[in-house]
VEXZA-900732 format. One record per atom (N, C-alpha, C): y, x, z; residue in three letters; atom name. Coordinates in steps of 0.2 Angstrom, whole numbers, plus 5000, padded with zeros to 4 digits. Each point is the difference from the previous one (the first is absolute). Layout:
N
R      Y      X      Z     r    a
R      Y      X      Z   Ala   CA
...
//
This chain:
110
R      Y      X      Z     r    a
R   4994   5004   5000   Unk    N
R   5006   4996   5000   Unk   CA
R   5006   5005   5000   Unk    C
R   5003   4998   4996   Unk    N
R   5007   5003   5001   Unk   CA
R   5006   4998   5001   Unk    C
R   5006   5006   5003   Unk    N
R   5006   4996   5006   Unk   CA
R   5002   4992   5000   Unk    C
R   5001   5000   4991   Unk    N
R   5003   4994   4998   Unk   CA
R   4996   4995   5002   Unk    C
R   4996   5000   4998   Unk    N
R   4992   4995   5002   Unk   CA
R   4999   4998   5007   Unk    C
R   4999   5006   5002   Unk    N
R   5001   4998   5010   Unk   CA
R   5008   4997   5003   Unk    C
R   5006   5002   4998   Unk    N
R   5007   4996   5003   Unk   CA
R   4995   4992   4997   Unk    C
R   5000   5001   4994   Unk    N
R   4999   4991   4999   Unk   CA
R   4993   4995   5003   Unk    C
R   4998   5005   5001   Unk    N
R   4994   4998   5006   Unk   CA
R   5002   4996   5005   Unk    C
R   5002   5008   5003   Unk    N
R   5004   5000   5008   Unk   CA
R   5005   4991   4999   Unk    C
R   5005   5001   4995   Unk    N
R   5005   4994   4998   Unk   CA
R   4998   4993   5001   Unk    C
R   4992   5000   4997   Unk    N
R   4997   4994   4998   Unk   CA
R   5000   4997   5005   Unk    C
R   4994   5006   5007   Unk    N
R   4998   5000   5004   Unk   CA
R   5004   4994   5006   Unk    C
R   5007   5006   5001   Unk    N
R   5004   4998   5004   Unk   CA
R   5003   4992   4996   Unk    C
R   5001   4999   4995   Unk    N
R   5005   4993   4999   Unk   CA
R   4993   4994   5000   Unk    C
R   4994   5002   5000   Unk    N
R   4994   4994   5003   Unk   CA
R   5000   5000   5007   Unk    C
R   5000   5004   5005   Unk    N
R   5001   5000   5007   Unk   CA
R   5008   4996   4999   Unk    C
R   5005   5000   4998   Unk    N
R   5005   4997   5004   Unk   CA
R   4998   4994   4998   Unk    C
R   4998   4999   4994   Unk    N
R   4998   4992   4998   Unk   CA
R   4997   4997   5005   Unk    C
R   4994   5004   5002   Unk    N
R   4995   4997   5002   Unk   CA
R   5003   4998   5009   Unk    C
R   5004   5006   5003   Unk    N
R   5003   4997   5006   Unk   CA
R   5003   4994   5002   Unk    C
R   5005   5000   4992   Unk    N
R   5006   4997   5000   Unk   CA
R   4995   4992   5000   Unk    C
R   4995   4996   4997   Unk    N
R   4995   4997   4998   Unk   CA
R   5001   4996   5007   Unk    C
R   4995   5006   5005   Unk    N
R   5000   4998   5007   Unk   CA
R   5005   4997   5004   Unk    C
R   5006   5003   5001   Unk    N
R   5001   5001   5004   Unk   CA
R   5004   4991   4998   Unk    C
R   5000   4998   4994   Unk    N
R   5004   4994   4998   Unk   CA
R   4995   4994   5002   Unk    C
R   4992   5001   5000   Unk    N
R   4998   4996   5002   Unk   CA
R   4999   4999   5010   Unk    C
R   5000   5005   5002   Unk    N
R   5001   4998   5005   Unk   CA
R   5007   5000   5004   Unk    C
R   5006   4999   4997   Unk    N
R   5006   4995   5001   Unk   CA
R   4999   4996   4999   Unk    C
R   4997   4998   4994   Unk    N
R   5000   4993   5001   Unk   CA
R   4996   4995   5004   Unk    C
R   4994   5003   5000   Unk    N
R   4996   4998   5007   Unk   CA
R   5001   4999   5006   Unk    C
R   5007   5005   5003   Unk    N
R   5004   5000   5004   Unk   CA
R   5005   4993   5002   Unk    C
R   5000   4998   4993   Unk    N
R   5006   4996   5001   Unk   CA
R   4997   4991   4998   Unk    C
R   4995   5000   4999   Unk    N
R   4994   4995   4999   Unk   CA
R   5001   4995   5005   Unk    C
R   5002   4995   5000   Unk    N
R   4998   4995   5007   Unk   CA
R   4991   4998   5000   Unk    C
R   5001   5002   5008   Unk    N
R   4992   4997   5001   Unk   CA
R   4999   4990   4999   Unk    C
R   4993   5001   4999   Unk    N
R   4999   4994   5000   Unk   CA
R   4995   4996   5002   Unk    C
R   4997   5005   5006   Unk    N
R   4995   5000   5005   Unk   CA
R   5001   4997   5004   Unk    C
R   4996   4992   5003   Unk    N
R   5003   4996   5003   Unk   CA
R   4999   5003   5007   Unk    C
R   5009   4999   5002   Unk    N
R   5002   5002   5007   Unk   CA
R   5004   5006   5001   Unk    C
R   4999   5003   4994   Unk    N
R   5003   5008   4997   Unk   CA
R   5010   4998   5003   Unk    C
R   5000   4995   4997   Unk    N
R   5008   5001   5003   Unk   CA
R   4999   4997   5005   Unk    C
R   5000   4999   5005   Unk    N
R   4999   5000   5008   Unk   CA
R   4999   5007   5002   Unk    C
R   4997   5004   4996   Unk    N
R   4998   5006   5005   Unk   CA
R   5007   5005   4995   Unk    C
R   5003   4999   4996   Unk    N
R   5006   5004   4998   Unk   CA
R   5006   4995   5002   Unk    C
R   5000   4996   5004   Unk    N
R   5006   4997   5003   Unk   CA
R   5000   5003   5007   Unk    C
R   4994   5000   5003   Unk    N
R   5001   5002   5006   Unk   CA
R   4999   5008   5001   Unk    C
R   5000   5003   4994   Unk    N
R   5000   5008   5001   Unk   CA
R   5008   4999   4998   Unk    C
R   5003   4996   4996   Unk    N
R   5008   5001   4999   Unk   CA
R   5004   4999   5007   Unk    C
R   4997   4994   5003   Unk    N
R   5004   4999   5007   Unk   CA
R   4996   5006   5007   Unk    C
R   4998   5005   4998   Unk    N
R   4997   5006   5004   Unk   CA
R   4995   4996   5006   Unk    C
R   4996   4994   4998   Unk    N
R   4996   4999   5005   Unk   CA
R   4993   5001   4998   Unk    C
R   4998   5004   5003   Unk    N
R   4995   5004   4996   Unk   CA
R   4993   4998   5005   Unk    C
R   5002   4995   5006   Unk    N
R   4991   4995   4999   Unk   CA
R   4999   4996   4996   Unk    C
R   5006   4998   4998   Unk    N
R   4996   4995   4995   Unk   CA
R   5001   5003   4996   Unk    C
R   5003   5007   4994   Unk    N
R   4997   5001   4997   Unk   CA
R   4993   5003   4997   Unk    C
R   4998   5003   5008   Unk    N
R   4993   5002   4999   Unk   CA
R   4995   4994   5001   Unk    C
R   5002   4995   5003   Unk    N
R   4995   4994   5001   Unk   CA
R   5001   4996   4993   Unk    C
R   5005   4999   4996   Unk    N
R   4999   4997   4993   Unk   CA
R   4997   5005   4996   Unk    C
R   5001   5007   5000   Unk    N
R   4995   5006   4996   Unk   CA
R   4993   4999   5002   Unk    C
R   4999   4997   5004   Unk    N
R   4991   4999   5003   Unk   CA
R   4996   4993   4998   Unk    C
R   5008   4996   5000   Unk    N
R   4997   4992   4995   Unk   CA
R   5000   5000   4993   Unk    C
R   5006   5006   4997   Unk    N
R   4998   5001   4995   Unk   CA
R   4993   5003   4995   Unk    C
R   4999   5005   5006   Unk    N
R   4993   5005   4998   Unk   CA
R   4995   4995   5001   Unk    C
R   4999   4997   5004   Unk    N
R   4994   4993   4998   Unk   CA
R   5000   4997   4994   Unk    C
R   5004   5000   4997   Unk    N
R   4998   4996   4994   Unk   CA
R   5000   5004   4994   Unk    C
R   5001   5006   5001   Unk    N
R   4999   5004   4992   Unk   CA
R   4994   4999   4997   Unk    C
R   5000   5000   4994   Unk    N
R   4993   5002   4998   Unk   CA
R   5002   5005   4994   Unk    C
R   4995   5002   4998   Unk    N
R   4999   5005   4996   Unk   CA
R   5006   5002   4995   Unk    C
R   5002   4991   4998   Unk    N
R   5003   5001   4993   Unk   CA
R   5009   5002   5003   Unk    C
R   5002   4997   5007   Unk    N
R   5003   5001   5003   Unk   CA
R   5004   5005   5004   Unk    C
R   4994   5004   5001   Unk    N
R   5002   5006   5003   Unk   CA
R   5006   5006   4999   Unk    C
R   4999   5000   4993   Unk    N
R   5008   5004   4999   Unk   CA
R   5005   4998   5000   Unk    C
R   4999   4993   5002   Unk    N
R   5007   4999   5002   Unk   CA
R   5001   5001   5010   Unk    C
R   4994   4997   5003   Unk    N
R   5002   5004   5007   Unk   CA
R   4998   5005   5001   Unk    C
R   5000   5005   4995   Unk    N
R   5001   5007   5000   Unk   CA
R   5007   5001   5001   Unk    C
R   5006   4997   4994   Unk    N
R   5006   5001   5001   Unk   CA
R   5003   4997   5004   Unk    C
R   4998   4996   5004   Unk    N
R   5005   4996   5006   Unk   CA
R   4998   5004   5005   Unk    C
R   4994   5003   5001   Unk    N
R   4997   5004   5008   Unk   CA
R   5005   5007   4996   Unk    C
R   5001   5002   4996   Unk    N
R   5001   5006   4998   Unk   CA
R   5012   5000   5003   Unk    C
R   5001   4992   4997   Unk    N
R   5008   4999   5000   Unk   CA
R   5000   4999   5007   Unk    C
R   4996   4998   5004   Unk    N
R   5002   5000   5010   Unk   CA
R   4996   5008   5002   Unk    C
R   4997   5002   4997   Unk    N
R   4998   5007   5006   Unk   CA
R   5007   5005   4998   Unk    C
R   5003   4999   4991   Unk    N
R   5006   5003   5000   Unk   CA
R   5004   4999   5005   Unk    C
R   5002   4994   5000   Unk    N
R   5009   4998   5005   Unk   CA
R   4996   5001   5007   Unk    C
R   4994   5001   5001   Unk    N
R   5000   5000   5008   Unk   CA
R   5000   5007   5003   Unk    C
R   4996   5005   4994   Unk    N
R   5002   5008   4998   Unk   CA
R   5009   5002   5001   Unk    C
R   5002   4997   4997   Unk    N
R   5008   5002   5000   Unk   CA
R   5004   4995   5007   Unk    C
R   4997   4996   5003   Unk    N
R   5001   4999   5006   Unk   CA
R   4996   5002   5006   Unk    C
R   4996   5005   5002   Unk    N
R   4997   5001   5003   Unk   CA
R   5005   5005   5007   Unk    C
R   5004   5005   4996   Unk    N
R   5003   5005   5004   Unk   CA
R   5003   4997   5005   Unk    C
R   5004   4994   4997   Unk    N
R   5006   4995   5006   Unk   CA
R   4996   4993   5004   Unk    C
R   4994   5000   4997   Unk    N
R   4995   4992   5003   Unk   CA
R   4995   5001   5003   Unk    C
R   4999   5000   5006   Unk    N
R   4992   5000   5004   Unk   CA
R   4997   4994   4996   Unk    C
R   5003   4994   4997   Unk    N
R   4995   4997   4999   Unk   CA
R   4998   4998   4993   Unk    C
R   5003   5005   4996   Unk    N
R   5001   5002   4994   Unk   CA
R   4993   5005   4999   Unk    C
R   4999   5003   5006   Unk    N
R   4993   5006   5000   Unk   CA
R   4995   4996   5002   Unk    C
R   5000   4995   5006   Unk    N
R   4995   4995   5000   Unk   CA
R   4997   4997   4996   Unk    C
R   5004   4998   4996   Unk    N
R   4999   4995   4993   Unk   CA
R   4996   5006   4995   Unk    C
R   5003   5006   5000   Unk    N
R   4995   5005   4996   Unk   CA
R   4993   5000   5003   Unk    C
R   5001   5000   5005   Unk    N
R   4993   5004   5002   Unk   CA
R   4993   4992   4999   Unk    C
R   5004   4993   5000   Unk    N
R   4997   4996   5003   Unk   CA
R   4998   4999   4991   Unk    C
R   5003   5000   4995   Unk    N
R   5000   4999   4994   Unk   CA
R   4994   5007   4997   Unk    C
R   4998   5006   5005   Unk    N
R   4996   5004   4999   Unk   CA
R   4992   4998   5003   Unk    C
R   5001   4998   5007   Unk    N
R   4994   4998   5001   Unk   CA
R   4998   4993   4996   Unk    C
R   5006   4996   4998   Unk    N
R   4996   4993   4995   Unk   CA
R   4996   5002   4995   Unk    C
R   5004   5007   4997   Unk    N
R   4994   5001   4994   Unk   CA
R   4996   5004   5000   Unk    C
R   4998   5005   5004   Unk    N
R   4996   5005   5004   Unk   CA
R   4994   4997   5004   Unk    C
R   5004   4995   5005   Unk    N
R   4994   4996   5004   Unk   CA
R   4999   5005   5006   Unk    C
R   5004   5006   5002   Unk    N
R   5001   5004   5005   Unk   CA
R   5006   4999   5004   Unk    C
//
């Protein structure tokens, strides 16, 4: 192979990688920005907006009852958007860390 031939390699290379990044990262914004529609899901993202976090780890436990299979990535994304805001309140909330640990033993069963 020669130089010319490998820069245009190298070139190919790198603008498939950004492609393929760029790809991702746009579908999971959008998945981000998706309203649930897992019955109860806004119950357990109203009461994680007003920071009362028994009940929204007791509407995350009635929602996990009813997933099935075909369902489940969507309470992937609701269990993933409350362990986020409870992570980024955790430093200033004891009950903020409660709610993590209790949302860890629901799905561990430890």
């Amino acid at each position: 192979m020669t130089y010319p031939d490998s820069r245009r390699w190298l070139a190919t290379l790198c603008a498939l990688t950004l492609v393929v990044a760029g790809c991702n990262r746009d579908t999971s914004e959008a998945d981000a920005k998706k309203p649930f529609t897992l019955p109860g899901a806004s119950k357990v993202v109203d009461a994680l907006a007003k920071k009362d976090y028994e009940t929204t780890v007791a509407g995350l436990a009635e929602v996990k009852a009813t997933v099935t299979e075909k369902t489940h990535e969507e309470y992937r994304r609701l269990r993933q958007k409350v362990l986020d805001q409870l992570v980024m309140e955790m430093g200033d909330s004891e009950p903020a860390k409660e709610a993590y640990r209790a949302i860890g033993v629901m799905e561990t069963g430890r």
